[in-house]
C-alpha positions, 0 to 999 in steps of 0.5 A: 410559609415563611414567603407569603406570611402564611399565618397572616391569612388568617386575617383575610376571610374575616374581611368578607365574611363582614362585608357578606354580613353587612350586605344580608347573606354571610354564608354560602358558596359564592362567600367561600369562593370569595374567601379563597380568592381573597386569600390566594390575592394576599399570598400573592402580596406577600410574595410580591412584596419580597420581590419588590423589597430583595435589595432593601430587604438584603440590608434591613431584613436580611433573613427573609426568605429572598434575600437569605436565599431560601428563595430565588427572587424570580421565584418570588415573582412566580409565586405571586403571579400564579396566586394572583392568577388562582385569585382572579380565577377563584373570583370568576368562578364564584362571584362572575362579572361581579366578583371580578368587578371588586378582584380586578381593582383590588388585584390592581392596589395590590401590585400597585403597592408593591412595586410603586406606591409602598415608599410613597405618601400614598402608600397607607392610603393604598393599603387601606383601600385595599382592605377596603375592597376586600369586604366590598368583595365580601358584600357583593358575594353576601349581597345575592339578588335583590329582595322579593317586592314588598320585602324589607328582610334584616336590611330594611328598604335599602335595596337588592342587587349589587349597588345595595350590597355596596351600600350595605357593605361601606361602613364595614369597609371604610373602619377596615380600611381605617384599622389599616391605615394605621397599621401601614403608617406604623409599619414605615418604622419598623426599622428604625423606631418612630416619633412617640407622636405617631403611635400615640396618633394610631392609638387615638384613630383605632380606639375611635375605630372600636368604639364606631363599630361597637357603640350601635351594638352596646348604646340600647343596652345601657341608654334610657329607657332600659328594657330586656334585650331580645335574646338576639340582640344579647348575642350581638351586644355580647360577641362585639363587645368581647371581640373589641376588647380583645382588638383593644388588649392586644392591638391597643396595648401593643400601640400604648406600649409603643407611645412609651417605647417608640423603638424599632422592636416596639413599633414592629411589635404593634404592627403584627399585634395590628395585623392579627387584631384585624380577626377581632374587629372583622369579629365584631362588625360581623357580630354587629351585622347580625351574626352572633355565632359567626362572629363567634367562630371568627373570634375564636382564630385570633387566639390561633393565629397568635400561636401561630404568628410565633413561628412565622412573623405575620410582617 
């Protein structure tokens, strides 16, 4: 558990559930499949984030699982080769060539990541693609085959197939991958604090991610000239309103109250606050896309993953 940040998954299914709404069809095997790769491909980051951090870690956090010695560095490895391996397999099983076309590169940031980039300047921006490829995987699971000539369905004209899932599936990935951003750049100093300039820089960068995913949702309700909503669009405006409020109280707050505390305890408090507070913006994306009671459902882990995130660190 404590390995693979067992509760810190929860996180995960959300990423394609958003990109497999935006791109038309949230629900379906190839999602769950994709679901489950995604999953087993974040384990095997954890994992490897162990190994790669055993001698840095036997310094700063030296009741982690590897250098405790709860778990044997080489097991680690293990661990996350046989998840990395299930992930891929998973992705083949599921989503074909296609599936893997999104696994592949992402499987490659992630070991990249870990064992290279993590220390590096280019360590936030890593992170954040691959946040962002994981709701690209979403979108090609969600994105089917092209539309039936003449038929526009929910999307409009903006085409079938992979490339319109991809399409489809941008925006969601790029505020994804934003939230991430700023998770990993506050994640550098959890160790010895950060200057206040830095959290107060997050908070700007994830209140403006929030208020890009629900302004489309909320402006028709409250710009001239007002009418009744249809029932449907109610339910979207609802459920991404609520789960941006939940992003803001609990990802927000843990930012603010690092702005006036910037120390180590602080700053960690807001990157698990961060981590978790992935379920509600993935939440109101899906809940934007057009799937209310999904969002819903999602909406309604974040409570759990907390509880959870109590006994198992999410970081």
């Amino acid at each position: 558990m404590s390995l693979v940040r067992a509760p810190a998954a929860l996180s995960v299914p959300g990423d394609i559930l958003a990109g497999a709404t935006a791109a038309g069809r949230p629900l379906g095997p190839r999602t769950a499949g994709a679901m489950a790769s995604s999953v087993c491909l974040y384990w095997a980051g954890m994992a490897l984030n162990d190994y790669a951090d055993a001698a840095v870690d036997a310094v700063e956090r030296p009741a982690r699982p590897v250098p405790s010695g709860r778990v044997p560095r080489r097991t680690a490895l293990a661990v996350a080769t046989g998840l990395t391996g299930a992930g891929l397999g998973l992705a083949a099983v599921s989503g074909g060539r296609r599936g893997l076309a999104v696994a592949l590169p992402l499987t490659a940031l992630i070991w990249a990541y870990d064992l290279k980039l993590k220390s590096t300047p280019a360590g936030p921006a890593a992170m954040a693609g691959a946040r962002a490829l994981d709701v690209l995987a979403g979108a090609v699971a969600g994105g089917g085959s092209p539309p039936s000539h003449g038929s526009r369905g929910t999307h409009g004209s903006r085409g079938g197939g992979t490339g319109g899932a991809l399409a489809r599936g941008a925006l969601p990935a790029l505020l994804t991958g934003v939230h991430t951003y700023t998770i990993t750049a506050l994640s550098r100093h959890e160790i010895s604090g950060a200057p206040a300039r830095l959290p107060a820089t997050t908070l700007a960068v994830s209140s403006a991610t929030a208020l890009s995913t629900v302004l489309p949702s909320v402006l028709p309700a409250v710009l001239p000239p007002r009418r009744p909503l249809p029932r449907a669009t109610a339910a979207r405006t609802a459920v991404a309103s609520a789960a941006v409020l939940a992003y803001l109280g609990t990802y927000g707050r843990a930012q603010a109250q690092a702005v006036r505390d910037p120390g180590a305890s602080s700053v960690r408090r807001a990157v698990g606050a961060g981590i978790l507070a992935m379920v509600p913006l993935q939440a109101a994306l899906t809940a934007r896309a057009g799937a209310p009671v999904a969002a819903a459902l999602l909406g309604a882990v974040h409570p759990v993953a907390q509880r959870l995130a109590r006994r198992v660190s999410p970081t």
